[in-house]
N, C-alpha and C positions, 0 to 999 in steps of 0.2 A: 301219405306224402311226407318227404324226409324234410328236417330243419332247415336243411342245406339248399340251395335250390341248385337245381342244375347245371354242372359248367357250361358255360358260356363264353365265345369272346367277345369283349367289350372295347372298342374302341376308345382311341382319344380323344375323341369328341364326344363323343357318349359320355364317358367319366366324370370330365371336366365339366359339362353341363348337369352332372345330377350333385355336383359339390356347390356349383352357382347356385344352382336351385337352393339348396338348404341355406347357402349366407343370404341371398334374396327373402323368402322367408323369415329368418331370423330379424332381418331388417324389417318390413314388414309389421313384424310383431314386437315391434323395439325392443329387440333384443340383439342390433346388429353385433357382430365382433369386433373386439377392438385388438390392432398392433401395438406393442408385439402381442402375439396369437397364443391368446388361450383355449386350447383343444378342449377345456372340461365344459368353457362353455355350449361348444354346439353338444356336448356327452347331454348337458342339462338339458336343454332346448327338445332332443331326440329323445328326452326321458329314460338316458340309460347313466347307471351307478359306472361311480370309478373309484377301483379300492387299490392300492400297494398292496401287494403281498408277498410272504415268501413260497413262492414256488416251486417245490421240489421238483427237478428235470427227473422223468420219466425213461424208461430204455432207450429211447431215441434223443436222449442226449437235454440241452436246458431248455425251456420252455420261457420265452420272453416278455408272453403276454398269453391271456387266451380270452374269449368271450363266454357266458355262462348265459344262453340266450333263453330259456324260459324264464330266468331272475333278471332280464335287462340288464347285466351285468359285467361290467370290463374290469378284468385282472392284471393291471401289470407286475410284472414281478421287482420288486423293490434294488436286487441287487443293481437296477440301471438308475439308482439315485445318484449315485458319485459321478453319471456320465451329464454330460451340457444341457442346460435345459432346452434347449433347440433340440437335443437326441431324443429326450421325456416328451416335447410335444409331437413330434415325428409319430414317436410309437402309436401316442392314444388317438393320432389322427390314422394313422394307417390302423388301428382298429375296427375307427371309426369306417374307415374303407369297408372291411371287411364286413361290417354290421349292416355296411348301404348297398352292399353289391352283393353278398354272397349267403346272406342267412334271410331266411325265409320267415320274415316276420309274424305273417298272420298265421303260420305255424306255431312258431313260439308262444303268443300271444296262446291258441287254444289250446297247447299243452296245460299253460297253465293252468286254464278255467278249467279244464278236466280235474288238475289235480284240486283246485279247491271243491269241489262238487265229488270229491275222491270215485272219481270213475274209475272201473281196470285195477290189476294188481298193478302197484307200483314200490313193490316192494325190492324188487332190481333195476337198477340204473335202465331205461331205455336209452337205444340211439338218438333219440330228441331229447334227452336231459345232458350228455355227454357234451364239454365245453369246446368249444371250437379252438385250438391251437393254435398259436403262431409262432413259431420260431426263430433264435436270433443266428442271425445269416453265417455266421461263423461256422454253424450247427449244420445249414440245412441247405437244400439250394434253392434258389429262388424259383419257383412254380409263376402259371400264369398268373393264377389265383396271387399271389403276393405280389407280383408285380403291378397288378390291378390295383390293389391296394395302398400298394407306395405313390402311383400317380394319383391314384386320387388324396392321398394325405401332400401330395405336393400343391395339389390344384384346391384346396381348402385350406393351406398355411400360407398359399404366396400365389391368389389369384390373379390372373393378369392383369386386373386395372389398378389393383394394386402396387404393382411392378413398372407398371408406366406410371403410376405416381413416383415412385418411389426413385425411376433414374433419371427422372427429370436435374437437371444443370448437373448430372454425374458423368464422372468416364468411366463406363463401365468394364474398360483395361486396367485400371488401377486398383491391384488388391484393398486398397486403404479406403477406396471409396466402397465396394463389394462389401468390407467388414462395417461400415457403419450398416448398411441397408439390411445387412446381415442382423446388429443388434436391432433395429428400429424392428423390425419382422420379426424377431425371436426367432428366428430357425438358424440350421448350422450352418455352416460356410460350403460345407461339401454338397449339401443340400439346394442351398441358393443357386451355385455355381452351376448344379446338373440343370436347374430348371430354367435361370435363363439361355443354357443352350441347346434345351427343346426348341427354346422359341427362335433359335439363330440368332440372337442377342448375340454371344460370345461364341468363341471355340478357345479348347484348350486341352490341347494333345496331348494325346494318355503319358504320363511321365514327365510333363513338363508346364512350366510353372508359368509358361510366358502367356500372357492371355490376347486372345487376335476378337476384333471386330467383325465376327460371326465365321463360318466353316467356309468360304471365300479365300479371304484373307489369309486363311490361317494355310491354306491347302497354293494360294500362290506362294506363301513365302518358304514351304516346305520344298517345294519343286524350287524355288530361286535356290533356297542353301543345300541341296539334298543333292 
């Protein structure tokens, strides 16, 4: 059985309910999360390490994170220290994706136990010891598999009940109120901005800065000046 488990598609509803799950849980176990979002905490909770490192990019260009799943282990690569801390909790939560949807846990898990009980040669890297990559978008194009991952590092940084707390007495038209809810949540603006209009909260047409009161609005007033 490979590390990996088999691609799959996963719906949005699927996603967002296995990210509820784990802050549910967390809470639970009083260990809920607190805004603004610290991604290391559910890393802790899930039992998996988060180290900085420098990463050397391989023939396929930089490598911006990767997982090291027989060491429960998540690598981010250091050089996205100088980027927003909203961009740093993004990452480890979209690894975090990748760790809840795409790697094959109780694989990982009995690789290990093999090797401490030293079963088999392992004196070359297997396919199960090889670190799961993720690449920065600049580099790579976005696959199902990472797309998966970013929604679900969306829907565990700014779950929806969150977000209706959050724009209660706001107008969510005005950039100035978006960047407070923006700092209160710790994530990016570009971030924020994509995911309240998943929800039809906002629209805000590609190239322009003017923000409309959900994909309605924003699609009559194109047709009124267009």
């Amino acid at each position: 059985m490979s590390i990996l488990k088999p691609y799959r598609y996963h719906r949005k509803e699927s996603i967002e309910r296995r990210a509820n799950d784990i802050l549910m849980a967390m809470n639970r176990a009083n260990a809920a999360p607190r805004w603004p979002f610290e991604a290391s905490l559910v890393a802790d909770f899930l039992d998996l390490g988060v180290v900085w490192d420098d990463i050397s990019p391989d023939e396929e260009g930089a490598i911006a994170a990767r997982i090291l799943p027989t060491e429960r282990l998540i690598e981010i690569n250091e050089d996205i220290l100088d980027k927003p801390q909203g961009f740093q909790e993004s990452t480890l939560a979209h690894e975090i994706g990748h760790w809840v949807l795409h790697i094959n846990q109780e694989e990982a898990d009995g690789v290990v136990k093999q090797l401490e009980l030293d079963l088999g040669d392992y004196g070359t890297p297997k396919e199960s010891e090889q670190p799961f990559v993720c690449r920065g978008a600049a580099n790579s194009k976005i696959y199902s598999i990472e797309w998966q991952a970013q929604y679900f590092a969306g829907c565990l940084l700014m779950p929806k009940f969150i977000l209706e707390e959050k724009r209660k007495g706001r107008d969510l038209t005005k950039w100035s109120h978006l960047y407070k809810i923006k700092d209160e949540l710790g994530v990016s603006i570009s971030n924020l901005t994509y995911r309240l209009q998943q929800f039809g909260w906002i629209s805000i047409p590609e190239g322009s800065r003017k923000i409309y009161r959900g994909p309605a609005e924003a699609e009559g007033q194109q047709k009124l000046f267009g």
